[in-house]
C-alpha positions in Angstrom: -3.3 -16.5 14.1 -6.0 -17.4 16.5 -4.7 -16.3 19.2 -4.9 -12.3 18.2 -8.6 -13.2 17.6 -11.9 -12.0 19.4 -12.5 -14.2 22.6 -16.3 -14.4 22.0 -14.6 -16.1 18.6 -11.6 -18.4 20.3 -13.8 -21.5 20.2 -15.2 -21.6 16.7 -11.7 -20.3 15.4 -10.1 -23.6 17.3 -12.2 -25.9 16.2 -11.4 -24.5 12.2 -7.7 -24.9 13.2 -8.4 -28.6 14.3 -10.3 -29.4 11.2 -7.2 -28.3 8.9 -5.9 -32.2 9.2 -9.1 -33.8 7.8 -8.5 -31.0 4.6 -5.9 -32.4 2.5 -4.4 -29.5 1.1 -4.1 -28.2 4.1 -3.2 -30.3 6.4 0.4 -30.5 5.5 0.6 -27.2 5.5 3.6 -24.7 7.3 4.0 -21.7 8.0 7.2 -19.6 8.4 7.9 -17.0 11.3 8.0 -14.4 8.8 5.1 -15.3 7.0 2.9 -15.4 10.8 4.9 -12.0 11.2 2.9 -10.7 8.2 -0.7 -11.8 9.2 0.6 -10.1 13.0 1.4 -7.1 11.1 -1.7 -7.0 9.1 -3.7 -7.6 12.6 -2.2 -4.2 14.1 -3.2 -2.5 10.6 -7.1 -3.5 11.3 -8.7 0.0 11.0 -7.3 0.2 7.3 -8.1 -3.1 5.9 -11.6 -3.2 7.2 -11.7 -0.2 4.6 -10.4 -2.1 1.8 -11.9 -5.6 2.5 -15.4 -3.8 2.1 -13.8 -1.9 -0.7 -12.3 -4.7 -2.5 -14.8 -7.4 -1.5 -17.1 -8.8 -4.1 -20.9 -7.3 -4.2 -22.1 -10.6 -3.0 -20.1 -9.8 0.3 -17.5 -12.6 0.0 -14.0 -12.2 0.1 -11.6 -13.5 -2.5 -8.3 -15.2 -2.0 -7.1 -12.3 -4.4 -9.1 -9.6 -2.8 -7.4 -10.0 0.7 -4.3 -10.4 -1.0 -4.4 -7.1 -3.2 -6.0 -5.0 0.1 -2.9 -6.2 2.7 -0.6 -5.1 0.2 -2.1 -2.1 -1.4 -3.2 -0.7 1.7 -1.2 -2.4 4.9 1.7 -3.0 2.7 1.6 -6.4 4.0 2.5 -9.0 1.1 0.6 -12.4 2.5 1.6 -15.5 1.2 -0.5 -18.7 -0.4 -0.3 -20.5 2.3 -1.7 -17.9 4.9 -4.4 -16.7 2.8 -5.3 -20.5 2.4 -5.1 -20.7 6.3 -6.9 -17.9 6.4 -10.1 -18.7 4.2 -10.1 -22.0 6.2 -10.0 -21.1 9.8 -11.9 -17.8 9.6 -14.8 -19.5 7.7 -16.5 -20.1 11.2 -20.5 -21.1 9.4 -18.2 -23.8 6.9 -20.0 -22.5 4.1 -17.0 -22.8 1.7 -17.1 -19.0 1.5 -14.8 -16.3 3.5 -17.8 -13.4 4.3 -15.8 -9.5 4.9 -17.9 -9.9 8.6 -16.8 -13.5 9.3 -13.1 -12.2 8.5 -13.3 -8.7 10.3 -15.7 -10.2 13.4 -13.0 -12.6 14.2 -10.0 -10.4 14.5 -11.7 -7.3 16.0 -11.5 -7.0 19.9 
């Protein structure tokens, strides 16, 4: 997931991915081919989730699990599982807020 990231990003992004063994729910967690397949789909469908994520996204600015959920599959088409929206909300919260922010999500995957 990372690795289609924004290089001005990479470091931040890594460190997230090396934190998910101190996070218990997490740490355990797999991933299938298919389900990566599906976050590599959504990556080439950018330009149309950017549109949704803003549209979906909560007036505070944050993203919810469901909100990403609902705009990958209403709009990409893209049905995202559990356990890579949890991936998600963990590596792409660079500031470790506890909060997923529509830039934080968007800034990391655009090139």
């Amino acid at each position: 997931m990372v690795a289609s990231a924004d290089m001005n990003h990479i470091n931040k992004l890594l460190d997230r991915v090396d934190d998910l063994v101190n996070e218990p729910g997490l740490r355990d967690l797999r991933i299938t081919f298919e389900e990566f397949k599906s976050f590599a789909d959504l990556r080439q469908r950018l330009p149309p989730l950017s549109m949704a994520i803003f549209s979906y996204g909560k007036v505070n600015g944050f993203l919810t699990k469901q909100d990403l959920k609902r705009a990958a599959y209403y709009v990409c088409e893209v049905d995202l599982s559990d356990r890579v929206v949890d991936i998600i909300f963990h590596v792409f919260n660079t500031n470790r807020d506890g909060h997923l922010s529509s830039e934080e999500f968007l800034r990391a995957l655009q090139r």
